[in-house]
N, C-alpha and C positions, 0 to 999 in steps of 0.2 A: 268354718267360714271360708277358709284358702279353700277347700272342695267343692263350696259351693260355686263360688265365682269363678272356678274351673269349667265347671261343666255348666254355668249359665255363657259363656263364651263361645258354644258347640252345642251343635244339637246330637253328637258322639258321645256314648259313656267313655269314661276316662280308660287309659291303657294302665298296663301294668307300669310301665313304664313313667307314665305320667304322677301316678298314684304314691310313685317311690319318690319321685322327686320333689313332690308337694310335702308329701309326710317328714322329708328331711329338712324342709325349711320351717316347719313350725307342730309343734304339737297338736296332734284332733283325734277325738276316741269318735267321732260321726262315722255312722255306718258307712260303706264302701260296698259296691258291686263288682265281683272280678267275669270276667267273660276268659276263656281260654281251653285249651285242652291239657290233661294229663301227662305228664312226661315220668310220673313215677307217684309210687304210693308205699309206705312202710307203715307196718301196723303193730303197734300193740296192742298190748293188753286193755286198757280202755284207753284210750289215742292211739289217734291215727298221722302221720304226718303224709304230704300231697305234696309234690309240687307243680306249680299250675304252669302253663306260658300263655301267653298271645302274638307272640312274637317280637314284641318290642326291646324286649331286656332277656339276651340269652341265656344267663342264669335262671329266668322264672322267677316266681313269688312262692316259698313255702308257704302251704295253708294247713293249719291243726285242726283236725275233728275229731271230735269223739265218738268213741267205734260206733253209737250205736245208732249214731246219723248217719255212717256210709251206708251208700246203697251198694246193692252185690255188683251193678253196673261200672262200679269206676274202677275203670282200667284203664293202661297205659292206650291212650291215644284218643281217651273217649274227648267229646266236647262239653264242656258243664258249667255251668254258672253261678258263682259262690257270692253269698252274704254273708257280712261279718266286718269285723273291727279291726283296722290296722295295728300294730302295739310294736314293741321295741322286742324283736327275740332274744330270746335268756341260752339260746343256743349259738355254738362257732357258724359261721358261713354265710352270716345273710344279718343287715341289720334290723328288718321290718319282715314281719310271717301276718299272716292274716290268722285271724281265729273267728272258725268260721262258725257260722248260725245253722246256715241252712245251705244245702247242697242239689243242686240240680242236674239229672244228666241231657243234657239237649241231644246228644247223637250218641251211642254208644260204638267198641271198637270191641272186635271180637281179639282179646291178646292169644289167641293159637296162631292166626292168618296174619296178623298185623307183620307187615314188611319190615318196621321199625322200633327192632326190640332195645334194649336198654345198652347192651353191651356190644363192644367196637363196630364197625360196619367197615368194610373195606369202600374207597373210592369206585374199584369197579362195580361192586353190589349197589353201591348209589348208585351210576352210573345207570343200572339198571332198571333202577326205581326212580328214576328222575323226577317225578310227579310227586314224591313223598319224599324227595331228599331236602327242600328246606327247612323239613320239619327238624332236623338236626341242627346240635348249638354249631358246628363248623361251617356248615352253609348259610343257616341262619345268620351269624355272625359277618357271612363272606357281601352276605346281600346290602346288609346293612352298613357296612364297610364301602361297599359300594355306592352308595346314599350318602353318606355323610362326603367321602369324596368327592363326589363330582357335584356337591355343594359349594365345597370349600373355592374347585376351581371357577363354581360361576361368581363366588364373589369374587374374587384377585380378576377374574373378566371385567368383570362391570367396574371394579374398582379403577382399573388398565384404561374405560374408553371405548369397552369392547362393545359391539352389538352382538346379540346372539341372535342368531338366524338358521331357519329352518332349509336344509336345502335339499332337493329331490333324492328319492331312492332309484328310478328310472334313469338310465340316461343312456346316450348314447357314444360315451366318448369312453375310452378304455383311459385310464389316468396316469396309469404307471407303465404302460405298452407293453405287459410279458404276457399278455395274452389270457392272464388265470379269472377268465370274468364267466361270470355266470349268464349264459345266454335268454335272455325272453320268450318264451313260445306261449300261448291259449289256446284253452281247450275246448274253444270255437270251431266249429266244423268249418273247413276252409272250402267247400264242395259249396258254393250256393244252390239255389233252385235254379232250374232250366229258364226259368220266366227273370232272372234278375239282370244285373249287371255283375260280371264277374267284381269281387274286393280285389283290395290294393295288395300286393306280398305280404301278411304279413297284419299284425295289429297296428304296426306304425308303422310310418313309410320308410325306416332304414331299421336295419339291425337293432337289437336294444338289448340291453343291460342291466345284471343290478350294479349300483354302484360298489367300485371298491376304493373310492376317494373321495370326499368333497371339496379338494383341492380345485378345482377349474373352475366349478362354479360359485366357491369363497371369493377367487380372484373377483372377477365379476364384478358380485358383491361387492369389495373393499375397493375398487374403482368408483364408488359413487358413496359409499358409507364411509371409506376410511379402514375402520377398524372393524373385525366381524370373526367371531367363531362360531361351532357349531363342536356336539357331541353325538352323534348318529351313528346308525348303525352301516358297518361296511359287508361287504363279500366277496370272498375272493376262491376260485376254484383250486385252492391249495393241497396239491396231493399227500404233502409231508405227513407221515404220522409222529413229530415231535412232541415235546410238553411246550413249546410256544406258540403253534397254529394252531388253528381255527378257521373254519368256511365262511361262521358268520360271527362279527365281532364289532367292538366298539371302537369308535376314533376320536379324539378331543382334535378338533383341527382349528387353527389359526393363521387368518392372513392381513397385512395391515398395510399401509402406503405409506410411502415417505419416508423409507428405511433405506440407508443403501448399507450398513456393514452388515456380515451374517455374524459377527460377534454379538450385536446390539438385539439378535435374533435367540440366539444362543442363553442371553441372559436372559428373556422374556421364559422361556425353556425350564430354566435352573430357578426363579423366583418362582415360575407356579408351583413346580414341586418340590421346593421347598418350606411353601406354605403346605402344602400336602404334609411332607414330613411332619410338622409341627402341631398337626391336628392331636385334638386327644377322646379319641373315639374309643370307648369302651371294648369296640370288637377286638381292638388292635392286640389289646392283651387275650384276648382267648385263643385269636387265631395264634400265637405267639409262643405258648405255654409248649410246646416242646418241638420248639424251634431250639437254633442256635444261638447263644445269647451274643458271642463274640460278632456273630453276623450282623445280629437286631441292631448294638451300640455301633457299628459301620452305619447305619441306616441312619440313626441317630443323628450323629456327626454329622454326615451329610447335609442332614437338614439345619443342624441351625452351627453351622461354620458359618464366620462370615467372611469368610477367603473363596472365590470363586472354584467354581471346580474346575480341574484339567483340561487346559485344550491341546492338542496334538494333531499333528498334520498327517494326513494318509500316508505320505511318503517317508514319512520321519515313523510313522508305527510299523510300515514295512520294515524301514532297516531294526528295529527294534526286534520285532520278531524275527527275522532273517540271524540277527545275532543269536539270539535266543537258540534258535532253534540249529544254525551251525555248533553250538557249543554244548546243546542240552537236545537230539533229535526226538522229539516229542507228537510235533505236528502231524496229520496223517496228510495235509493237503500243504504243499511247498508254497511257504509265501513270497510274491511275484510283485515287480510292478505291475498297477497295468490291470489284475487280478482281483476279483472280489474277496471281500474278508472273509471267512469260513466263521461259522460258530465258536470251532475250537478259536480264532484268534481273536475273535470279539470280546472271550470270554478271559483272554489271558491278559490283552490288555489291562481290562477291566481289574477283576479278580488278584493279578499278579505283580504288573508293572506299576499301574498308579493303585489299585487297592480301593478304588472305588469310585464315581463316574466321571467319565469322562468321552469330552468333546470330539471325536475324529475329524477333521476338515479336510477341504478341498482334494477329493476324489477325483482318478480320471475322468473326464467326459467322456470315453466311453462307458463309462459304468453306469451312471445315471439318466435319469427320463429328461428327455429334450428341452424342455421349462425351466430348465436351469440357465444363473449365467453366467456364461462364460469368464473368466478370468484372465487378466493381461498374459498370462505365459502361453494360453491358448490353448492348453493341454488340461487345466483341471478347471472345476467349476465351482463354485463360492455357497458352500455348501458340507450339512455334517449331518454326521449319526451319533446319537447318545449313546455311548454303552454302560450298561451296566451288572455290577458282580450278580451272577446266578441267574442273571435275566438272558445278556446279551443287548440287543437293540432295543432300547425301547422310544427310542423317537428320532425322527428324520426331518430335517429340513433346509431351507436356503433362500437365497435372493432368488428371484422370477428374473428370467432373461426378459427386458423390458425394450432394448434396442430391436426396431424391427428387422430391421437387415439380418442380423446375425441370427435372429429366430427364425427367420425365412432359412438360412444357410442348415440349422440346427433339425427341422422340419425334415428338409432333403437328407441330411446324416441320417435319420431315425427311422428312414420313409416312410413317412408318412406323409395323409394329403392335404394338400395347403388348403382343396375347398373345404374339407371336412372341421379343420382349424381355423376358418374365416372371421368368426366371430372371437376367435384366442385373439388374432393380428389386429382388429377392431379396436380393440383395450388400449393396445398399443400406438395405433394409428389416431385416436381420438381423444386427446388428454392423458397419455401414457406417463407415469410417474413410478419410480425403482420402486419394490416394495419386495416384502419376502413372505414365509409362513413358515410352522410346520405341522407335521400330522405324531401323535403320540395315541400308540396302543393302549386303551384303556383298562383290558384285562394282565397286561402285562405292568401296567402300573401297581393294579392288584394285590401279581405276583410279588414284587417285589416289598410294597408296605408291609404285607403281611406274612410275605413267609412261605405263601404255601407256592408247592413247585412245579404245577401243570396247570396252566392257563385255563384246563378245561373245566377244574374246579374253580375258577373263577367269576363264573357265568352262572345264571343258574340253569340253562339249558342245552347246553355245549353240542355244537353241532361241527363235525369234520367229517372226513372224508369215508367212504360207507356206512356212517352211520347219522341218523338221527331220527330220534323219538319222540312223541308228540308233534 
């Protein structure tokens, strides 16, 4: 009966997933239809055991046949469509197998060519088979992991006040000023006919961009909504070949009014993911399974401590490191005032000194993008980076320089041009109210739920620098 009123709510046949969860709430011998493909097949003597996916449940459904209903077609990777009875298995590893009736093969896989055979695959060998790598339970798993997270965050949003809002991938404003943007061009023949009007330079009339921030245009936004995030995708022309960039990647960005501490910012930061932590998503254990477990229960902690996490002042984790590293010379880059943090000291912070995340605040003004505001000493700006163990940075933010004057002053510092920024000084000039944000790597949040250590298995299509397929 529970299966029927499932599938009368959809006009979808039910997932494996679906099918497992219904079955554990109440007993039903009613036929079931499984849709999926093959991820392995053992056979004896008369039975056969199968186990199927569809992708919802990385484990799969084992399905029992008896030999003399397989067809010579299933093999690993084929697509097929099974009938049969849900039951309670009499085997370790699984609480519900199908036994199945009838077997169909809808697409068959040839297993000599098949890219993805049963035993280890290396990251690069995905890598190279990008188009067939979520067909693995580690990817599989990564995707979905992905999904249930950035669920989690649009409810603690909506719960917050927030508006979610859709904001352009075009634009013309570089956000973070280092230059690393990915330029515009079409592949419009710029040569018109002799009989026309020459075009303007160009598809638009200035420069353009993909975006590598929704930072300028949330502000905007949150001058008339209040409260306003956004999860979109960024780009940035980043030459690094580390395991934390990416060309093209994801941003959880938030900006709200009516904020002036960047503490009060910080906890906004530390509450969402800390509801992240507390999720209990399936994936989390597979991705997991030969991680570090001393690591995983850090992760843990973190999440449901109810003692705020570490804040630290830029100039106070200098002298930190500076002792550190007078007593223990470690560092390959001399930590400085003044100076950006290197990886190696984001990560020792992190990692070493407090052991797990922690807040960096108010940074030089020189070091930071112009949007920032200024603080009474005049020298640093109100303003922090997350660090965290094994990750590094995984999120940035602060108060908006909301006083016009000093953003005009700050503009000139940066040089930058104040027409170009006309419509930033506007916000300001017309109902301007303090307010802050920040932007949080979404692949790097990834990394660190689950363990795995290259952002670029965190995506399912990882694009950097000379390479990308598809």
């Amino acid at each position: 009966m529970l299966f029927r009123r499932l599938a009368s709510t959809s006009s979808l046949p039910l997932t494996i997933r679906q099918l497992l969860l219904s079955a554990n709430k109440c007993e039903n011998t009613s036929p079931v239809q499984v849709h999926g493909w093959i991820k392995s097949v053992r056979r004896q003597k008369n039975v056969a055991f199968a186990v199927v996916s569809d992708g919802t449940f990385a484990p799969g459904l084992q399905a029992v046949l008896s030999t003399s209903k397989i067809p010579k077609n299933l093999t690993n990777g084929a697509s097929v469509r099974l009938n049969g009875t849900l039951v309670k298995s009499r085997g370790s590893g699984q609480e519900r197998e199908l036994q199945v009736d009838t077997v169909e093969v809808i697409g068959e896989c040839d297993p000599e060519t098949y890219p993805i055979q049963k035993q280890a695959l290396s990251v690069e060998y995905l890598r190279d088979n990008v188009h067939l790598r979520a067909r693995t339970d580690s990817v599989g798993s990564m995707l979905h992991l992905r999904d249930s997270t950035q669920r989690v965050l649009h409810r603690f949003f909506e719960r917050q006040g927030f508006c979610y809002v859709h904001t352009p991938i075009l634009t013309s404003n570089d956000c973070e000023g280092a230059g690393e943007t990915f330029r515009i061009s079409t592949s419009i023949s710029e040569t018109p006919p002799a009989t026309e009007e020459p075009p303007e330079q160009g598809f638009f009339s200035k420069p353009s961009y993909l975006t590598v921030s929704s930072q300028l245009h949330l502000e905007a936004l949150s001058s008339a909504l209040s409260r306003v995030y956004t999860l979109s995708p960024c780009f940035r022309a980043e030459r690094s070949q580390t395991s934390r960039h990416l060309a093209e990647f994801w941003m959880l960005e938030a900006e709200w009014a009516f904020t002036s501490k960047v503490g009060d910012v910080c906890q906004v930061v530390e509450n969402s993911l800390k509801e992240v932590l507390q999720q209990h998503s399936p994936e989390i254990s597979i991705l997991r399974e030969s991680g570090d477990e001393q690591r995983f229960r850090a992760i843990e902690d973190a999440g449901h401590s109810s003692r705020s996490w570490t804040k630290i002042t830029y100039s106070d984790a200098i002298c930190e490191l500076a002792n550190h590293n007078n007593s223990f010379p470690t560092f390959q880059f001399q930590p400085r005032w003044g100076k950006a943090l290197q990886s190696e000291h984001e990560r020792w912070l992190a990692e070493h000194l407090i052991k797990g995340p922690v807040f960096v605040t108010d940074y030089p003004e020189t070091l930071k993008p112009f949007y920032m505001r200024l603080n009474d000493d005049e020298k640093t700006v109100a303003c922090f980076d997350l660090l965290i163990p094994h990750v590094g940075e995984l999120a940035g933010g602060s108060l908006r320089e909301e006083r016009l004057g000093i953003l005009d002053q700050s503009l000139e510092k940066h040089r930058l041009d104040k027409k170009e920024y006309g419509w930033y000084a506007d916000l300001r000039r017309f109902g301007g109210a303090p307010h802050g944000g920040f932007g949080m790597g979404f692949e790097r949040l990834i990394s660190w739920v689950s363990g795995i250590e290259n952002v670029r298995e965190c995506i399912a299509m990882p694009r950097w620098a000379k390479r990308m397929i598809l």
